[in-house]
C-alpha positions in Angstrom: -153.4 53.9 90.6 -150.3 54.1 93.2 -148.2 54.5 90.0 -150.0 57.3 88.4 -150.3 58.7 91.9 -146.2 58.6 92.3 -145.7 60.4 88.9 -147.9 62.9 89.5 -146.0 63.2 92.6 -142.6 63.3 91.2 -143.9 65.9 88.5 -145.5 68.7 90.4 -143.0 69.0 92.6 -140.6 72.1 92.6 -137.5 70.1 92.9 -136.6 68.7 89.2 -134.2 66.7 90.6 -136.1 63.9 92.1 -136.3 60.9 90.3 -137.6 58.0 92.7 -139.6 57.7 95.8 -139.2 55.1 98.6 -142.1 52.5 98.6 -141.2 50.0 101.5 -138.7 49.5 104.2 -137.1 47.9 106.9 -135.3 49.2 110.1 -132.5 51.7 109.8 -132.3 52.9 105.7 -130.3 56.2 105.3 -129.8 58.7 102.8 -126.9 60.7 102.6 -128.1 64.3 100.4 -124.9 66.7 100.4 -124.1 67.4 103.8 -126.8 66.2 105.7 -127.8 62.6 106.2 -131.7 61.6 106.4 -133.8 58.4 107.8 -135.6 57.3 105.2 -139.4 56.4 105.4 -142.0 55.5 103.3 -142.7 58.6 100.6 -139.3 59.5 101.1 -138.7 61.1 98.1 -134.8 60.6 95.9 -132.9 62.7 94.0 -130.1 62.6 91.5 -126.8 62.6 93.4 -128.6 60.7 96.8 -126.2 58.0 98.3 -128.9 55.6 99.5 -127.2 53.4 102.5 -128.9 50.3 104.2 -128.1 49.2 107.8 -127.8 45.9 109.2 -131.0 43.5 108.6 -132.7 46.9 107.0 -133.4 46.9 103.3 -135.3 49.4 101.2 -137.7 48.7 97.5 -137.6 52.0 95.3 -139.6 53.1 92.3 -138.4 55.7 89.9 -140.6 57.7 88.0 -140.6 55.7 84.8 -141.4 51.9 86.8 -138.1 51.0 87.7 -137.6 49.0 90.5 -134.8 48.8 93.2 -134.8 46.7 96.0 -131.5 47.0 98.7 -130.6 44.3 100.8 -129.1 44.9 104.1 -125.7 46.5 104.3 -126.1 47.9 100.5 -124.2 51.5 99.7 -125.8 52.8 95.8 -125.7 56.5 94.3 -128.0 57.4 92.2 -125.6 59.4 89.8 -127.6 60.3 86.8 -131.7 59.8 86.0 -133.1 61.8 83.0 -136.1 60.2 81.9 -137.6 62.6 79.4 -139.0 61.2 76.5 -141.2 63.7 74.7 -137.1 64.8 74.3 -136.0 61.5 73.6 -133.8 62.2 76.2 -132.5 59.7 78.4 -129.8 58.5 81.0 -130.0 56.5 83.7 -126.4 55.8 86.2 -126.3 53.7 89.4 -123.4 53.1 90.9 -123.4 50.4 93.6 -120.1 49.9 96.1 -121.3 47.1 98.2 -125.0 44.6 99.5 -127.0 43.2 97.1 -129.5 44.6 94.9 -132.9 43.7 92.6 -133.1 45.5 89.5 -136.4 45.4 87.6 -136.2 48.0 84.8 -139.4 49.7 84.0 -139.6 51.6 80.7 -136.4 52.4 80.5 -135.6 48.7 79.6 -138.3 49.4 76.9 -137.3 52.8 75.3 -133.9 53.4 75.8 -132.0 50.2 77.6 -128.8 51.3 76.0 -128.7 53.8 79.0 -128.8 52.5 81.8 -125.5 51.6 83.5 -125.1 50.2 86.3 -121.9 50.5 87.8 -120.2 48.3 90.2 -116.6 47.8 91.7 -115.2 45.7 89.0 -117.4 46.9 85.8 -120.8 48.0 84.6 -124.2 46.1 84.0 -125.9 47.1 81.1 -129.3 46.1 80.3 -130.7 42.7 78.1 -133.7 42.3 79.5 -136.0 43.4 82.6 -134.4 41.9 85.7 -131.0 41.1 87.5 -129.8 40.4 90.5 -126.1 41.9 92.6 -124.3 40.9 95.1 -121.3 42.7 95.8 -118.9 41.1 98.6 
């Protein structure tokens, strides 16, 4: 039901741009949206182009709209690049790009429908996708 209820969310809303919405935290998470920098809470809401930041002994678990999971560990720095998740289109893309922390990627249905487009980026190469979960840690 809190699935259906997120999607719904995500889809009525009049920004197209948001792809993801926070679903638990700890202490100080931060997202960085242009030019102006907001604390992030529970229903905080992510769009394409957010720089989600994670303070010390904070971390942050996401959902995007098609089931993925994130979960941040504590001094973690990841944009959210890219997220087109439209399959009535077949249309589909899917970039994270992660500078520093440690990270829990559980892929929803894009590890189903279009794995081959997901990348996830970090400082030395890019994770693609062979399966449903993987773990980071970037020193």
């Amino acid at each position: 039901m809190k699935k259906i209820l997120l999607i719904l969310v995500l889809l009525i809303s009049p920004v197209f741009s948001q792809v993801a919405m926070v679903k638990t935290i700890k202490n100080d998470v931060q997202v960085k949206r242009a030019y102006d920098i907001f604390t992030v809470k529970v229903g905080f809401v992510l769009n394409e182009d957010d720089i989600l930041i994670t303070g010390k002994d904070s971390s942050v678990g996401i959902i995007f709209t098609d089931g993925t999971r994130l979960s941040l560990d504590a001094k973690s720095h990841i944009v959210i690049e890219k997220y087109i998740y439209d399959p009535e289109q077949n249309n589909f893309a899917f970039d994270l790009n992660m500078t520093k922390g440690k990270a829990l990627f559980e892929s929803g249905k894009f590890g189903i429908m279009a794995p081959q487009k997901v990348k996830f980026k970090v400082p030395n190469g890019i994770i693609g996708i062979d399966g449903t979960k993987f773990y980071v840690d970037i020193k």
